[in-house]
Legacy VTK file of the C-alpha trace (Angstrom):
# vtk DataFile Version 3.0
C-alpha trace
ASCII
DATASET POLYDATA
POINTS 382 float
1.109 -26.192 64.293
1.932 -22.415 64.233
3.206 -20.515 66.987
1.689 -17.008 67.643
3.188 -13.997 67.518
4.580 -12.759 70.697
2.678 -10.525 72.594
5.494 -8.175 72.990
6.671 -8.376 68.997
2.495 -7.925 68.048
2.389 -4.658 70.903
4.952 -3.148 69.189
3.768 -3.325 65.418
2.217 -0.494 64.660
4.622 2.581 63.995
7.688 0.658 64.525
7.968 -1.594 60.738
8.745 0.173 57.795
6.644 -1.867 55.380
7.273 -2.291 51.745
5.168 -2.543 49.277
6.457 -6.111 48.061
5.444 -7.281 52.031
1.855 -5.640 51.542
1.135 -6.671 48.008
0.782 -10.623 49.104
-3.201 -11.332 50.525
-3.357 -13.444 54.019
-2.376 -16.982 53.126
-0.471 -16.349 49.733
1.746 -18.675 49.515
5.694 -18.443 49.169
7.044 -17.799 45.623
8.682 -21.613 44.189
11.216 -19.965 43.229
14.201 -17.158 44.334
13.170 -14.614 42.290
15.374 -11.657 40.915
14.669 -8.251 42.469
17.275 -5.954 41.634
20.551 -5.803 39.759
22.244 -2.831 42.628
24.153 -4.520 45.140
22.401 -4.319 48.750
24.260 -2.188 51.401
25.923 -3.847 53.671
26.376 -2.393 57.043
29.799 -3.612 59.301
27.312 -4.323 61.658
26.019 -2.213 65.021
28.089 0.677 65.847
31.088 1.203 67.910
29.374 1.958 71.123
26.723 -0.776 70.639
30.040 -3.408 70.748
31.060 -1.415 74.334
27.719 -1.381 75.534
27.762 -5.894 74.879
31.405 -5.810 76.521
29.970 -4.135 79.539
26.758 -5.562 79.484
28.962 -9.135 79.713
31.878 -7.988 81.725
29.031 -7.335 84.994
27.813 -10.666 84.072
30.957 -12.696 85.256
32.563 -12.859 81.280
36.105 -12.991 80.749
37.879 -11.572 77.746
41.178 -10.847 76.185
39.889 -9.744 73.340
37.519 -6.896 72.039
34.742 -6.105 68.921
37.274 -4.341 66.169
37.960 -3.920 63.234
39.165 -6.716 60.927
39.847 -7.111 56.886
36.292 -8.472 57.218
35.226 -5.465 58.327
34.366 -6.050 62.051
35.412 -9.240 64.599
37.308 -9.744 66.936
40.595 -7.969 68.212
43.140 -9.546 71.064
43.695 -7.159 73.569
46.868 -9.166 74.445
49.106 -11.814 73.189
47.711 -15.220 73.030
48.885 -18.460 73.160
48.269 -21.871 71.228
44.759 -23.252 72.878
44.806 -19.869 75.214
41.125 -18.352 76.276
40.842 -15.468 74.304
36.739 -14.998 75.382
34.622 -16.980 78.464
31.011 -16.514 78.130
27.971 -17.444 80.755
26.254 -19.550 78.994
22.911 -17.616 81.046
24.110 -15.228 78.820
23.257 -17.111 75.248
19.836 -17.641 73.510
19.186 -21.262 73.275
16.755 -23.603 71.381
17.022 -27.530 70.950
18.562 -28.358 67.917
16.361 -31.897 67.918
12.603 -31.922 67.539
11.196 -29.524 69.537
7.985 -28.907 67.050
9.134 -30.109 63.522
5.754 -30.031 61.840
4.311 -31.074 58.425
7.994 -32.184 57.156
9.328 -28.569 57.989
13.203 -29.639 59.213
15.021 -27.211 61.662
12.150 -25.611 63.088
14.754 -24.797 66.083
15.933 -21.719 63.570
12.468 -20.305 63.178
12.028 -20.190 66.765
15.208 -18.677 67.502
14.358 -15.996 64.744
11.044 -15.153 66.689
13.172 -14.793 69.795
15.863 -12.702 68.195
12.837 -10.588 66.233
11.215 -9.854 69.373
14.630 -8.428 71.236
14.999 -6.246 68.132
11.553 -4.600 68.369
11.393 -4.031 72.114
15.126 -2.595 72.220
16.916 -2.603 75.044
19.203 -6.038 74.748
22.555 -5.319 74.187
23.341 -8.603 72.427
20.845 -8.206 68.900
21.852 -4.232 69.237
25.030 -5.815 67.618
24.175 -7.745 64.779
24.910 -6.474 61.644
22.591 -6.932 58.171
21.490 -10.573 57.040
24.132 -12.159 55.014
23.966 -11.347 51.190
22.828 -15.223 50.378
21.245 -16.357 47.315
18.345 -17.853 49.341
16.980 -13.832 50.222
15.785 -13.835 46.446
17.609 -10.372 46.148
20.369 -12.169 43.542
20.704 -10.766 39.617
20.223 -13.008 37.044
24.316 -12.443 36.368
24.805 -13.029 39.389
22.820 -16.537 39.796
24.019 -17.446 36.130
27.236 -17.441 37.142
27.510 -20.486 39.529
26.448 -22.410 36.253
25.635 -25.128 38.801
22.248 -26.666 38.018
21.935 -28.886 41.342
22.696 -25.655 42.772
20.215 -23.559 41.457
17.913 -25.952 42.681
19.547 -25.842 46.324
18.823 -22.124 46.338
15.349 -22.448 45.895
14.657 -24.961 48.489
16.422 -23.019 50.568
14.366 -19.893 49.645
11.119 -21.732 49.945
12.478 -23.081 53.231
12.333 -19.564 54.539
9.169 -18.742 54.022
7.918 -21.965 55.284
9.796 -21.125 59.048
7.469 -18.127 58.822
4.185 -19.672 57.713
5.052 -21.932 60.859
6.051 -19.812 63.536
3.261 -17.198 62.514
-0.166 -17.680 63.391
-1.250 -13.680 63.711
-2.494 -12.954 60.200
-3.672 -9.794 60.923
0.164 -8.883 61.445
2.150 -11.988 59.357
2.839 -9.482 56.619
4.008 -6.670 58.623
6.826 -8.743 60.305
7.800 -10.902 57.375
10.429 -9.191 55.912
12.198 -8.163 59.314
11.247 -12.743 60.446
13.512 -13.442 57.261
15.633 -11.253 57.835
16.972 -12.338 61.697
15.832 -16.147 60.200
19.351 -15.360 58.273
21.175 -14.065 60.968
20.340 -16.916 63.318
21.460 -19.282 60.430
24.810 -17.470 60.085
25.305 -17.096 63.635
24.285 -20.465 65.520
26.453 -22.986 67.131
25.573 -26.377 68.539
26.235 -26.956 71.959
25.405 -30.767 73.101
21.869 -30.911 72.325
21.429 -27.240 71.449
21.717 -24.592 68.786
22.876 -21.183 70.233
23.593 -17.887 69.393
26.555 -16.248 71.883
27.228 -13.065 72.414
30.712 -11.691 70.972
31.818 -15.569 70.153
28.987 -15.422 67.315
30.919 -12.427 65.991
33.924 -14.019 65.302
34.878 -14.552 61.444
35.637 -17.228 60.001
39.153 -18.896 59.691
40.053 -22.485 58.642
42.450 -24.182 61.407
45.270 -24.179 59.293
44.615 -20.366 59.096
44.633 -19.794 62.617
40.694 -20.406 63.319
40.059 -21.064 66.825
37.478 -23.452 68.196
34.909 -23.467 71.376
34.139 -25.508 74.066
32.142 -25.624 76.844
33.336 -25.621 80.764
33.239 -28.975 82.942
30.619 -27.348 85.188
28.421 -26.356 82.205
28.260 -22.609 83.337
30.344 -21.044 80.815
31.645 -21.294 76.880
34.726 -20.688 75.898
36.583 -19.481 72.813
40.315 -20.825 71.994
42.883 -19.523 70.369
44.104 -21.525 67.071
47.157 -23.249 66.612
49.182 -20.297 65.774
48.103 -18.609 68.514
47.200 -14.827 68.328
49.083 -11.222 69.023
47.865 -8.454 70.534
45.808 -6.346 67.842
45.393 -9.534 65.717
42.248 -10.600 64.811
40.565 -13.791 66.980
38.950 -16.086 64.485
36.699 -18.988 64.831
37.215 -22.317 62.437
33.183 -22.868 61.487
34.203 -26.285 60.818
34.208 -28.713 57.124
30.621 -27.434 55.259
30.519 -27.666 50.766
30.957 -24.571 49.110
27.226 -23.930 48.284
26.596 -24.594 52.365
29.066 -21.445 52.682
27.132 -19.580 49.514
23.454 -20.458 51.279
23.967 -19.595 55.236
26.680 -16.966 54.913
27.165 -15.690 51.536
30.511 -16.294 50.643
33.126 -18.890 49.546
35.925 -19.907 51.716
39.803 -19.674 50.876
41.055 -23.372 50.735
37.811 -25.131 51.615
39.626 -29.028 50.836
38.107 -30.579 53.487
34.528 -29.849 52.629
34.385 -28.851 49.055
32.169 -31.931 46.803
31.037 -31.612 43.392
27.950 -33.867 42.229
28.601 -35.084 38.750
25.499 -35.158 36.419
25.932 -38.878 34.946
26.410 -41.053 37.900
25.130 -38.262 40.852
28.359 -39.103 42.465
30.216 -36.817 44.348
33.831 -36.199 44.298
36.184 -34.144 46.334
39.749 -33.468 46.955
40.183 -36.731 48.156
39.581 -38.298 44.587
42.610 -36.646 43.155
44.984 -38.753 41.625
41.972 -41.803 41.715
42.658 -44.695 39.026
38.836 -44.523 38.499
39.495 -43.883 34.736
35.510 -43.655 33.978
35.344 -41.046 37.382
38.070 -38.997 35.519
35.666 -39.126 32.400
32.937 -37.623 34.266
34.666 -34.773 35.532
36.616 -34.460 32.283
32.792 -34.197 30.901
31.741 -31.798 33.332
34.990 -29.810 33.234
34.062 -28.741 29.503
30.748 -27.817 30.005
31.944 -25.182 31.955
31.785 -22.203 29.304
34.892 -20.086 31.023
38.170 -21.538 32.211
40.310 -21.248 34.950
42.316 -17.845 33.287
39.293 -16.601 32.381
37.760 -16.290 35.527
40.681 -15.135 37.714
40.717 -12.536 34.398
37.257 -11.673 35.537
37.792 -11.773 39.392
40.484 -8.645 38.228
37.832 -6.625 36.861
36.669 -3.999 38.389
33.092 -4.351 37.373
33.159 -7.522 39.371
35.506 -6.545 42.062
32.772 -3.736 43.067
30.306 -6.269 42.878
30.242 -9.218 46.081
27.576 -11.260 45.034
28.729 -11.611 41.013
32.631 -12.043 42.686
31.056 -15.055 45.203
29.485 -16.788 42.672
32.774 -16.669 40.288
34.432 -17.852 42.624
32.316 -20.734 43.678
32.429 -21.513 39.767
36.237 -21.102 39.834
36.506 -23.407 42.830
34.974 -26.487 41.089
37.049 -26.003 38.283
40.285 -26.164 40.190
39.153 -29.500 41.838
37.621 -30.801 38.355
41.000 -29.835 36.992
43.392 -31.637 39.388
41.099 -34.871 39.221
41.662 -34.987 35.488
44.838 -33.941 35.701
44.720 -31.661 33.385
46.421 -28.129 35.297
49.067 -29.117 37.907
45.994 -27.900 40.707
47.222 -28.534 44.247
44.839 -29.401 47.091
46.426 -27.546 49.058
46.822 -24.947 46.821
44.196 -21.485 46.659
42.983 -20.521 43.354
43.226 -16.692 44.803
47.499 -17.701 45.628
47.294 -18.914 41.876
45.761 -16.035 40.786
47.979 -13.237 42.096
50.524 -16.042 40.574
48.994 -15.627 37.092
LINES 1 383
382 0 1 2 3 4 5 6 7 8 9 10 11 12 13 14 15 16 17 18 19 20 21 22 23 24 25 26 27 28 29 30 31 32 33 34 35 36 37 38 39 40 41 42 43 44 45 46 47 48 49 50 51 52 53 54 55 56 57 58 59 60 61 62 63 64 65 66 67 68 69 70 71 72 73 74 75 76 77 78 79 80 81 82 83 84 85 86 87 88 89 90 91 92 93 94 95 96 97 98 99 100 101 102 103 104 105 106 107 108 109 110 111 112 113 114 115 116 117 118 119 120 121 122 123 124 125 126 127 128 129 130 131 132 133 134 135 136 137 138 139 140 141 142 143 144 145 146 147 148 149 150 151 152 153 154 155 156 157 158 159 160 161 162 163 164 165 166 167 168 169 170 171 172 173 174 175 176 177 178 179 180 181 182 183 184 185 186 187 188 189 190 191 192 193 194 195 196 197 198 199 200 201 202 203 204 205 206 207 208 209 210 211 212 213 214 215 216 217 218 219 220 221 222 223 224 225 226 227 228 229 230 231 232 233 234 235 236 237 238 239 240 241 242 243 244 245 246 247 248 249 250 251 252 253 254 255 256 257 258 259 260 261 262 263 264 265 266 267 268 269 270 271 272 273 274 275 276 277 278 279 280 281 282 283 284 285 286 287 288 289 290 291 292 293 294 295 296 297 298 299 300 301 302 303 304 305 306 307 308 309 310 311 312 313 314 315 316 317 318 319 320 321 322 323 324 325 326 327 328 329 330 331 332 333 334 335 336 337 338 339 340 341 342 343 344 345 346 347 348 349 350 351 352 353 354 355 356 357 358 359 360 361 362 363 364 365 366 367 368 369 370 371 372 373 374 375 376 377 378 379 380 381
């Protein structure tokens, strides 16, 4: 089953896309590419996301809808978040949403079609697509670009050769082709598919970067979704929802949270290449989630396996360990360089290589590598 185009995204096509060439080449019904193909070796701008009086216009906008904050849209070392306006306590409210206020789809069936799994995020995307092109809604007004993923296709061959992660590879282009199959299925217009494919992707990216579940829901809330990320040894908060089911709330972490510090939100345990595909970066101490699949067996070992008396385990890794072709100086050499420091998607994927050599490493037992240690503390200890 496809879904057709809004009325109000298809009234508003004409003069409002600006249409590449690489959106008009494809004829009605081409199908997606198999595979994430390389388009450009420049890194993509990157915009902080909405401007400053787009953030006040959301505050308002929520403040005259019954939301309570102590905290405001600022700037962060990520570039933009959140900023308390006070001091905050352990477990304190820093932000109470309406949940009227939230766009909502069921995270559980709800049209999965032909095999296609989490149709929920295509239909979000429509919603958040349409809200872009009519203007006027003060949440979307604040999203910034789509995440620089791997799964947009927009990667250089450096960059991609760098994870030197077959299993991943493969990863990102299911998850490419998984793109293009959300629009194929929420897109039954083909006299306009083309023109709005690019700009579908595009907020298909942002919803994935931006949803939470709530019970039986997915949802995208305004100013919680723009928190950053933070583990919750790092401080990361964490949401919940009210008794009466009127309202979300975001919490303070553990350490709690000074005035003009940033409010962060702990995303929860997710593998490295989960981080890579739906938000374009690697985490700082990911030990709870991070797994490796080893080639021989197809096993999977984590953080938990160090210091395992599984002597043919330790093989495995010790295997995989040297096929690496760079070690563990080598790349916090490269992470130093400036070619690579001016370059985020070459720097993410070094450092998802760098990652699986630091828990290879400790398994083995080869480098004194600490669980609890970051390979970015060792390297400014190097």
């Amino acid at each position: 089953m496809r879904w057709p185009v809004p009325p109000a995204v298809a009234a508003l096509l004409v003069g409002t896309l600006a249409t590449g060439a690489d959106a008009l080449a494809a004829p009605c019904g081409a199908v997606a590419p198999k595979r994430a193909t390389v388009l450009t070796e420049e890194a993509p701008e990157r915009s902080p996301g909405g401007s400053e009086e787009a953030a006040r216009a959301l505050e308002a906008h929520l403040d005259g809808m019954g939301a309570e904050r102590s905290c405001e849209v600022g700037p962060t070392p990520f570039g933009r978040g959140l900023v308390a306006t006070r001091d905050l306590a352990p477990g304190a409210e820093a932000l109470r949403i309406p949940l009227s206020c939230a766009m909502a789809e069921p995270a559980d069936g709800g049209g999965e079609e032909a095999g296609l799994e989490d149709t929920w995020a295509g239909r979000l995307a429509m919603r958040v697509l349409e809200r872009q092109l009519s203007g006027g809604c003060p949440h979307v007004a604040t999203f910034p670009d789509p995440p620089p993923t791997p799964a947009r296709g927009d990667w250089p061959t450096s960059a991609l050769d760098a994870f030197d992660d077959a299993f991943f590879r493969e990863e990102i282009d299911a998850a490419f082709n998984w793109r293009y199959a959300q629009w194929e299925a929420h897109c039954q217009d083909e006299s306009s598919r083309y023109e709005l494919r690019d700009s579908f992707l595009g907020a298909l990216d942002l919803v994935c970067s931006r949803t939470f579940r709530v019970g039986s829901s997915k949802m995208l809330v305004p100013l919680i979704d723009m928190a950053n990320h933070a583990s919750r040894p790092g401080g990361g908060g964490h949401h919940h929802v009210e008794a009466d089911g009127d309202s979300i709330c975001l919490l303070a972490g553990d350490r709690g949270v000074r005035r003009g510090e940033e409010v962060t939100l702990d995303y929860g345990s997710r593998r490295n290449e989960d981080w890579i595909l739906h938000y374009g970066f690697v985490p700082d101490r990911n030990t709870e989630g991070e797994r490796i699949r080893l080639s021989g067996s197809a096993r999977t070992v984590s953080w938990d396996d160090v210091g395992t008396d599984d002597a043919y385990l330790r093989e495995e890794c010790q295997l995989l360990y040297r096929e690496i072709p760079t070690s563990i100086e080598e790349d916090l050499l490269l992470l130093r360089d400036e070619s690579i420091v001016s370059d985020f998607r070459r720097q993410q994927a070094i450092n998802h290589r760098l990652s699986r050599k630091m828990l290879l490493s400790a398994i083995i037992g080869e480098k004194a590598a600490s669980p609890k240690a970051s390979f970015f503390s060792f390297a400014e200890q190097s």
